[in-house]
Phi, psi and omega in degrees: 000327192277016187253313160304331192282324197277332153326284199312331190286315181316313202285322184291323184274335150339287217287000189253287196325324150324285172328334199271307179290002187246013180112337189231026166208125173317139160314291188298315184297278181326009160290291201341299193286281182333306167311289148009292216244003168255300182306306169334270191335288181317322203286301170308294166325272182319350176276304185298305182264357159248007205269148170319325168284352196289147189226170168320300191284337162278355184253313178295321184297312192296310176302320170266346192261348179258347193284332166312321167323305201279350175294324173271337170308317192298300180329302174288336178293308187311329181281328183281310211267315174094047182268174179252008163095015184311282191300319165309307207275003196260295209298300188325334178281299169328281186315308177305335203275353202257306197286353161304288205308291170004276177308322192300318180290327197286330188288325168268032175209005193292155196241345192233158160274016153288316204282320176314295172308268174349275185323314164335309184278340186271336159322280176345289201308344192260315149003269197312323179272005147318287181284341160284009193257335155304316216237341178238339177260332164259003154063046152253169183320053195221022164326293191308315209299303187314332185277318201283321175303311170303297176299344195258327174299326193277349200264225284231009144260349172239311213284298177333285177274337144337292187287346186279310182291334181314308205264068160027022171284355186206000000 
């Protein structure tokens, strides 16, 4: 359950972060949600890796649940401060590149078509912080593709199966 509550926030923060590079949300408004969907994220993580349940693989689940925390935290700092995303699109390149191996395991070893899905999205997800690390640490000219990429990742890798694990459908 705690994996849907932290999903539905990826997916609401994708998709305005799309909106937002395309234009259609103010630099000062789109702090709100990052934060928002940083705290959330960071909140499920400390649950995962302290919680009376935690195992190797939940804690290892926490670790990679933070880098997303820490993504969004940036977002809103950059915005508030008015930096040009340099040091984001750099961290963004470390996370892409941390999600190869991620996906590469999960996919040889999904055993469900949940397990499937899940290795998928960390493609999608290495994906997405590739190009930010094209557009915001070497500034090239892929604004649009990213914002378009951003938004459709958060509608099918979060909001979507977020609301789906929420209503117990997956």
């Amino acid at each position: 359950m705690l994996l849907g509550f932290a999903l539905l926030y990826v997916g609401a923060v994708l998709f305005l972060n799309g909106l937002w590079l395309l234009g259609k949300i103010e630099d000062r408004e789109i702090v709100v949600i990052n934060v928002v969907s940083g705290v959330v994220t960071l909140c499920a993580s400390l649950a995962w890796a302290f919680g009376p349940a935690a195992d190797a693989a939940s804690i290892k689940g926490a670790a990679l649940t933070i880098l997303f925390s820490a993504t969004y935290f940036w977002v809103a700092y950059n915005r508030v401060v008015k930096v040009d995303g340099r040091g984001l699109g750099w961290f963004s390149l470390f996370v892409a590149i941390t999600t190869i191996p991620v996906a590469v395991q999960g996919l040889s070893t999904a055993q469900t078509s949940t397990d499937l899905w899940l290795a998928s999205n960390w493609v999608i997800w290495g994906v997405l912080w590739f190009l930010y690390f094209l557009l915001l640490a070497l500034q090239r000219p892929i604004l649009r593709l990213t914002a378009v990429v951003t938004l459709l990742a958060g509608i099918v890798t979060g909001w979507l199966p977020g609301f789906l694990l929420l209503d117990g459908k997956l």
